[in-house]
C-alpha positions as a printed NumPy array, in Angstrom:
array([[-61.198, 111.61 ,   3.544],
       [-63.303, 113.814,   5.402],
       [-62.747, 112.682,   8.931],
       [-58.956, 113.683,   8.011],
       [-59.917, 117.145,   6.23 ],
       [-61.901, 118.319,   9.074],
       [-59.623, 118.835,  11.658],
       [-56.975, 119.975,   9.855],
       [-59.474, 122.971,   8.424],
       [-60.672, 123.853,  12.053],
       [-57.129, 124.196,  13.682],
       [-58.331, 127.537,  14.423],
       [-61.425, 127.806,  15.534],
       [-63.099, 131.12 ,  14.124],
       [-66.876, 131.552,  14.538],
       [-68.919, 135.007,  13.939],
       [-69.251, 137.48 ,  16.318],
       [-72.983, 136.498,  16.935],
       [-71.712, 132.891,  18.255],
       [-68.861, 133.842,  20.5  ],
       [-70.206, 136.18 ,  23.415],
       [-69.385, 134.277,  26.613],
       [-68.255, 131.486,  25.13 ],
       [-65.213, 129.914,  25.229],
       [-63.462, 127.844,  22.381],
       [-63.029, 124.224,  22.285],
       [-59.049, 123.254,  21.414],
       [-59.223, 120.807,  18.358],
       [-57.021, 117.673,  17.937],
       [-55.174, 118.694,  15.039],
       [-54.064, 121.952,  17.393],
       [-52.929, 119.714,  20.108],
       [-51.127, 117.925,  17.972],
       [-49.107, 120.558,  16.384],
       [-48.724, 121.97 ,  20.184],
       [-47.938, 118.5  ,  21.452],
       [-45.453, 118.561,  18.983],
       [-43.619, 121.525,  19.35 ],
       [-43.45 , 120.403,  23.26 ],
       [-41.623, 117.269,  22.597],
       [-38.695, 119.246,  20.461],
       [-39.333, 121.771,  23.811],
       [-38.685, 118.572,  26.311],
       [-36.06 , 116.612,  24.07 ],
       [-34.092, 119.727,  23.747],
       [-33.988, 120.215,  27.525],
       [-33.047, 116.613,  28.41 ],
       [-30.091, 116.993,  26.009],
       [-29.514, 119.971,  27.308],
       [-29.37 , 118.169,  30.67 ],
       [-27.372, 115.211,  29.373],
       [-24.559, 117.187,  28.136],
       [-24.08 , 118.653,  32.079],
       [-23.876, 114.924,  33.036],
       [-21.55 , 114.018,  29.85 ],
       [-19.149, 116.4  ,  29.596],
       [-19.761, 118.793,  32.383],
       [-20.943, 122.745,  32.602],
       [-21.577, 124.359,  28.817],
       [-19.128, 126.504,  27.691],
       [-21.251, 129.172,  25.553],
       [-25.322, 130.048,  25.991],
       [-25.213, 129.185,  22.143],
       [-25.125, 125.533,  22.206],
       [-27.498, 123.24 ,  19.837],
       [-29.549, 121.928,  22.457],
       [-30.408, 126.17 ,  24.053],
       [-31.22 , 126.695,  20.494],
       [-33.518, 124.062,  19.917],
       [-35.668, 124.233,  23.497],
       [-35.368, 128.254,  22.944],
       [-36.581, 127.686,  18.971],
       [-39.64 , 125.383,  20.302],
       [-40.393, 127.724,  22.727],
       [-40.919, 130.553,  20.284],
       [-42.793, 128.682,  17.902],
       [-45.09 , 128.073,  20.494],
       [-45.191, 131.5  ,  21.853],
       [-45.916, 132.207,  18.45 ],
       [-48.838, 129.381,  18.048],
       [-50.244, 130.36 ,  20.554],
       [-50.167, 134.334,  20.345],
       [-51.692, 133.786,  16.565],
       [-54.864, 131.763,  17.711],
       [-55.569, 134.268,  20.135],
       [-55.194, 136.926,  17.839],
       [-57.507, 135.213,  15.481],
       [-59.906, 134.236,  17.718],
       [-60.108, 137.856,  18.811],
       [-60.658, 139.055,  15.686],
       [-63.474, 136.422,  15.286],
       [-65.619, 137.929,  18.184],
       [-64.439, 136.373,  21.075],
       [-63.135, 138.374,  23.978],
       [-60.239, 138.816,  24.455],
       [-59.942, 136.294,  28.418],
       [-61.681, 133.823,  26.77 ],
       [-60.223, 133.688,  23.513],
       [-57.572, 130.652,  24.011],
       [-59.361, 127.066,  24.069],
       [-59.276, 126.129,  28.103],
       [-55.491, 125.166,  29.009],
       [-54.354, 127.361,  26.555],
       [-54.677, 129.959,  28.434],
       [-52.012, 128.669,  30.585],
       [-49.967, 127.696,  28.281],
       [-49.436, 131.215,  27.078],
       [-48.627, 132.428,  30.553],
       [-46.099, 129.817,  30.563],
       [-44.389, 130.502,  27.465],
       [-44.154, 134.312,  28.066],
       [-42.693, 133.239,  31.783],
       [-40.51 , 131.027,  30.453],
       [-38.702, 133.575,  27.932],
       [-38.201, 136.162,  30.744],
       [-36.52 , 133.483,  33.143],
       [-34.596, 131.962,  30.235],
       [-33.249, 136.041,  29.746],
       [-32.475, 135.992,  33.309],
       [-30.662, 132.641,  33.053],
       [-28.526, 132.944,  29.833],
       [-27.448, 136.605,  31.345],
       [-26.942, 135.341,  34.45 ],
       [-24.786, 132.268,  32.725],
       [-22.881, 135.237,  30.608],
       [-22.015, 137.366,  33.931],
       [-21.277, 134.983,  36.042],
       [-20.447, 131.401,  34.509],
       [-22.293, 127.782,  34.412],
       [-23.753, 125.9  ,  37.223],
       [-22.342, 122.982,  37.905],
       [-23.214, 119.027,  39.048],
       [-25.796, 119.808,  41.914],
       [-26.293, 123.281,  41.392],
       [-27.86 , 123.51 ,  37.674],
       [-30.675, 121.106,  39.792],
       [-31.073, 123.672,  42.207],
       [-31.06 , 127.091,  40.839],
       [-33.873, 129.302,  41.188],
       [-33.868, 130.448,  37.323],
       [-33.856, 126.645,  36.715],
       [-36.28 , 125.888,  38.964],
       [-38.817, 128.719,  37.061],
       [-37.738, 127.071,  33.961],
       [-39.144, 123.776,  35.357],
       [-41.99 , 124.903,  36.868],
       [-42.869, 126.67 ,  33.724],
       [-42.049, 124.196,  31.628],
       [-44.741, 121.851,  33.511],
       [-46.868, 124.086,  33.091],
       [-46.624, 124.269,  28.962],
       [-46.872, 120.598,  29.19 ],
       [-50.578, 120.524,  31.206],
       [-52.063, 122.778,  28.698],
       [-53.19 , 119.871,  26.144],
       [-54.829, 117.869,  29.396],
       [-56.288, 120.473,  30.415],
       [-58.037, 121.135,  26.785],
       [-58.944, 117.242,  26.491],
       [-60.268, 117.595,  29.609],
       [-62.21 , 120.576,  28.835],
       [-63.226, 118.887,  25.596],
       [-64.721, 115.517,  27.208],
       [-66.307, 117.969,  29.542],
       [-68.154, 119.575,  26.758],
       [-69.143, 116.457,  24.276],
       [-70.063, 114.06 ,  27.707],
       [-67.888, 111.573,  25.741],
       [-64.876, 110.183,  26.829],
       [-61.587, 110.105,  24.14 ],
       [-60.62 , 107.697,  21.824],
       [-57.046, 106.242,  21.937],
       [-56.074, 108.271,  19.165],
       [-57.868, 111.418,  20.459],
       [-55.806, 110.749,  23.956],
       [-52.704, 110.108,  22.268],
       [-51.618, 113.821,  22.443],
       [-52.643, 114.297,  25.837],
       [-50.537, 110.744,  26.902],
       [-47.89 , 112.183,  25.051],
       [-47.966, 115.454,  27.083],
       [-48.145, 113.917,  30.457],
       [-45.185, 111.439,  29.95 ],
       [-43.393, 114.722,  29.276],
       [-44.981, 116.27 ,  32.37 ],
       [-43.316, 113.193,  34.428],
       [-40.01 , 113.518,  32.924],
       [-39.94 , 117.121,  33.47 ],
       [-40.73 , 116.633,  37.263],
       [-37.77 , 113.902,  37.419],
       [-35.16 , 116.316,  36.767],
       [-34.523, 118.402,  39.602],
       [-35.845, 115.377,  41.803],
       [-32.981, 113.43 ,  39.682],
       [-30.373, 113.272,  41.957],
       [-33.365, 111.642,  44.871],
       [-35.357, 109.116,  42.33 ],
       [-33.802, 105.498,  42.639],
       [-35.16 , 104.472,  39.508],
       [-34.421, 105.715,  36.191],
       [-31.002, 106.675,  36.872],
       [-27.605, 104.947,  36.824],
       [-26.602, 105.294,  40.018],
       [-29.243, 104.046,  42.658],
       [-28.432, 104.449,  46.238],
       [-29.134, 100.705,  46.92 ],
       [-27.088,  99.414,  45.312],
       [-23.748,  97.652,  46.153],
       [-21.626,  99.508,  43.373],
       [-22.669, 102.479,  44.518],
       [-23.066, 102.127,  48.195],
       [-22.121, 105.169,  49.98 ],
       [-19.245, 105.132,  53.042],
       [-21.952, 105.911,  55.258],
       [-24.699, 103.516,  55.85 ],
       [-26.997, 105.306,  57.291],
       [-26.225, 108.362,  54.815],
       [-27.12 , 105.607,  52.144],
       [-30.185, 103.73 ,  53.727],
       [-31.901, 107.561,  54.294],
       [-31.042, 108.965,  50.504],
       [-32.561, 105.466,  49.172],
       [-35.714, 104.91 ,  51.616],
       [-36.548, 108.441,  51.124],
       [-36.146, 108.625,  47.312],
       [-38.585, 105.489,  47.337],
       [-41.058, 107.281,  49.605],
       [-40.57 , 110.496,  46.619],
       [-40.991, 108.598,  43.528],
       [-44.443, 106.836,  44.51 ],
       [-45.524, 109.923,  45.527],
       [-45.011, 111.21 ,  42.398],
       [-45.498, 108.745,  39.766],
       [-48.46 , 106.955,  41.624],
       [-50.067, 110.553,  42.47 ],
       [-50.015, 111.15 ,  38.361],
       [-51.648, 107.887,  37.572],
       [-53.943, 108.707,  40.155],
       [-55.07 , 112.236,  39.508],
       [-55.644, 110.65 ,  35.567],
       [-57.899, 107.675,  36.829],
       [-59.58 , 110.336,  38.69 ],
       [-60.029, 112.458,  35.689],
       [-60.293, 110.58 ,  32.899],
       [-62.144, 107.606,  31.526],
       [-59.142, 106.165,  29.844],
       [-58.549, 104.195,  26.541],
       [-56.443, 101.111,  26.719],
       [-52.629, 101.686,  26.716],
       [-52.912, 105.429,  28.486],
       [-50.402, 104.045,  31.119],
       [-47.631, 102.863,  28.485],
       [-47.457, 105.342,  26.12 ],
       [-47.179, 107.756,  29.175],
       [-44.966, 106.141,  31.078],
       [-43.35 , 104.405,  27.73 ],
       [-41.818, 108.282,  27.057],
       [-41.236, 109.297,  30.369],
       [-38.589, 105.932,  30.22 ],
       [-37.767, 107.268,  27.122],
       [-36.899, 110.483,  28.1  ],
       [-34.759, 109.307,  31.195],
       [-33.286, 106.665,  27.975],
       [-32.196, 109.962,  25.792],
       [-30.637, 111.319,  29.21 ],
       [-28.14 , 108.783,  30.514],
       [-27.382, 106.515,  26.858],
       [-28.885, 103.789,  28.778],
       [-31.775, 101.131,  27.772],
       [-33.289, 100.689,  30.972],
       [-35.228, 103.019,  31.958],
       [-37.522, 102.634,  28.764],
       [-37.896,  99.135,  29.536],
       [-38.548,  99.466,  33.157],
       [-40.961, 102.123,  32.983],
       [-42.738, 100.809,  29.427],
       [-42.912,  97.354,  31.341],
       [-45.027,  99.18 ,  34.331],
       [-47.173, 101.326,  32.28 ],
       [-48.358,  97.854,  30.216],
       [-49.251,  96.393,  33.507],
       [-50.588,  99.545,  34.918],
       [-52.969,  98.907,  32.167],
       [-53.102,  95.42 ,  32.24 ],
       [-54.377,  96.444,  36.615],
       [-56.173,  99.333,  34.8  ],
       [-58.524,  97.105,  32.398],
       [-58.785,  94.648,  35.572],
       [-60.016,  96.554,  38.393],
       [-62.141,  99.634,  36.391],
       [-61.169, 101.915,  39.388],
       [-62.784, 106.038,  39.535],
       [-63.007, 108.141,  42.46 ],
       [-66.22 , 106.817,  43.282],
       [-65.424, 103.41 ,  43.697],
       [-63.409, 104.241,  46.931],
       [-62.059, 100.182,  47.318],
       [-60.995,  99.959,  43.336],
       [-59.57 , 103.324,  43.689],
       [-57.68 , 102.357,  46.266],
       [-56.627,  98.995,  45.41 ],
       [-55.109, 100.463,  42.074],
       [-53.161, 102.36 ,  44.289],
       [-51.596,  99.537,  46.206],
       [-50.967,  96.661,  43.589],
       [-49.78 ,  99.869,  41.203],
       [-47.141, 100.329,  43.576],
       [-46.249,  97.144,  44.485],
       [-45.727,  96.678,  40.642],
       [-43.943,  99.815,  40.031],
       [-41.098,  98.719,  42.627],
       [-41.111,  95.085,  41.99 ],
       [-40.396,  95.841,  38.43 ],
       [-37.479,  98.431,  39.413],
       [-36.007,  96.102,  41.694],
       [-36.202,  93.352,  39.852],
       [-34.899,  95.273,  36.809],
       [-31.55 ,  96.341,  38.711],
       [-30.853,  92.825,  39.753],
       [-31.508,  91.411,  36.293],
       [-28.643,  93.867,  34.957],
       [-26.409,  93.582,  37.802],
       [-26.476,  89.924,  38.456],
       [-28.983,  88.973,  41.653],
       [-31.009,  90.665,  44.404],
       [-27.224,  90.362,  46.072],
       [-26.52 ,  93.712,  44.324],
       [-28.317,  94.811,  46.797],
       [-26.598,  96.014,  50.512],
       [-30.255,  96.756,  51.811],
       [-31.145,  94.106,  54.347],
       [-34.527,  92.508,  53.977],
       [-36.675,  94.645,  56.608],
       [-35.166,  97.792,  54.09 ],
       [-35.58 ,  96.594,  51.06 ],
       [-39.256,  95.391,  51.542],
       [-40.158,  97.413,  53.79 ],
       [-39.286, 100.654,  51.996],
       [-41.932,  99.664,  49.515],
       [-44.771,  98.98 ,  52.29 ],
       [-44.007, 102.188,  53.507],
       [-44.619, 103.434,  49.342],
       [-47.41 , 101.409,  49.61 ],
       [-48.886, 102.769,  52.377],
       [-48.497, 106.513,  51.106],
       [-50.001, 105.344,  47.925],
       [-52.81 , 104.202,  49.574],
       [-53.54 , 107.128,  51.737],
       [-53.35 , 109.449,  48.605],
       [-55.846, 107.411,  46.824],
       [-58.231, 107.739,  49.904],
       [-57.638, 111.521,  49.918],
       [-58.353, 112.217,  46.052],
       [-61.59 , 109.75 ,  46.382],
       [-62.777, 111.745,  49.145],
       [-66.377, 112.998,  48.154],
       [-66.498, 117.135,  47.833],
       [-67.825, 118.746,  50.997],
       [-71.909, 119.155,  50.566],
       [-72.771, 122.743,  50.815],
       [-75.708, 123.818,  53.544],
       [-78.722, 125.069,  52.51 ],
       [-79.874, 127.981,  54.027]])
């Protein structure tokens, strides 16, 4: 019973005075949990929030249930995180160094985030809602994102900062918050890129149903939303192989909630199962290949099959709902060439991150 009491009792971490000069604190797991936590009701509240533009169009009042409940979680964490700095202050440390590493960030974040959700809601109250393309694009919006991101990186940052410190890499269980955070991190970088991303939505641009009057209109939007999505979603699972030594099933519980999250926007199943269905064999590659940074060839190979698997699975998703690969109105050289062209991208980001840091000269 120990094992459990322990972490629970250190969710602040208060030392005396004598221990803290210089040093900064260590974030335990029971505090990223009940972060990690609060961020989910943070990210579930904003991809209601978002669903209800899609459903039923612009809100009508800045007091809806879904502003309440991303505003609420918001606050709470403001309020987390303003109380373990206060405490840790009061325990010795000083006062730049008194948040666990990430933290730090994270209260930035939150405080930014309140001030552009002001401007937002008083902007919505003097001058109306955005609407359809607009709410994707707005520069309040966009500070909300960017902010939001940035509340989300705090717990990888700490479990970085942690495995840093011990020289031992995490269990699955003491990864499970971070995973957690960084499928939320992908789904908050999908929503303004929404309206670009041909998977995880229900209205790719390659498809018949929705092929646009223009071809060439079409063909661009689609090739080009490829070329965006492996850039992001490969550059994550990159940057983590680079970082981390990871625990089996990293890669589907991450991307398992990011499908989630795109499931809870649009009432529809797929996404979860495209996206779970890639992180288990992202794993499955994962497990194979044992790729770092400084194995330059299984680095990059994770990179290539990764992507080839990521867009074999979407494609082969839409044509298993839709009824054949003649859903399709891409011709052959578009269809698989668009993902050598992902491929190739994937690749060249794999050899950039795996590129040794630059020696410094003596002398």
């Amino acid at each position: 019973m120990t094992h459990v009491v322990e972490p629970i009792t250190t969710l602040f971490e208060i030392r005396n005075r004598a221990e803290t000069v210089g040093e900064r604190p260590l974030s335990t797991l029971a505090f990223d949990w009940l972060y990690v936590s609060l961020s989910l009701l943070l990210t579930v509240g904003i991809m209601m929030d978002v669903w209800s533009h899609l459903t039923f169009g612009p809100d009508q009042s800045i007091f809806n249930e879904y502003h309440l409940l991303f505003y609420g979680s918001m606050s709470a964490l403001l309020v987390l995180l303003s109380g373990l700095l206060f405490n840790n202050w009061r325990a010795g440390y000083p006062l730049g160094i008194a948040l666990p590493q990430g933290y730090g960030i994270g209260l930035l974040a939150t405080i930014l985030f309140s001030i552009a959700g002001v401007i937002d809601l008083t902007g919505h109250a003097l001058f109306g809602f955005e609407s359809d393309v607009e709410a994707l694009t707005s520069p309040t919006h966009l500070l909300l994102f960017i902010t939001w991101f940035l509340i989300l990186f705090a717990p990888v940052q700490a479990t970085r900062a942690r495995i840093a410190a011990t020289g031992q890499p995490a269990s699955f269980v003491q990864s499970l918050p971070m995973m957690l955070a960084y499928g939320c991190m992908m789904a908050c970088v999908h929503i303004p890129l929404m309206i670009y991303f041909p998977l995880g939505g229900t209205q790719p641009m390659m498809l018949q149903m929705h092929r646009p009057d223009n071809d060439f209109y079409g063909l661009v939007m689609g090739i080009s939303g490829t070329f965006l999505q492996t850039a992001v979603l490969l550059g994550f699972a990159l940057w983590l192989v680079r970082e981390f030594k990871l625990p089996r099933f990293s890669f589907t519980v991450a991307f398992g909630f990011y499908g989630l999250f795109l499931t809870l926007l649009q009432d529809w199943q797929m996404p979860w199962l495209m996206f779970g269905g890639f992180g288990l064999m992202l794993d499955l590659l994962y497990a194979l290949l044992t790729p770092d940074a400084t194995r330059r060839m299984r680095y990059v190979t994770f990179a290539l099959l990764g992507t080839i698997i990521l867009w074999v699975i979407g494609y082969s998703t839409f044509a298993l709902v839709e009824g054949g690969f003649n859903t399709f109105y891409y011709s052959g050289y578009n269809l698989y060439g668009s993902i050598a062209q992902a491929t190739t991208l994937a690749v060249l980001l794999a050899y950039l991150m795996s590129m040794p840091a630059p020696q410094k000269k003596l002398g």
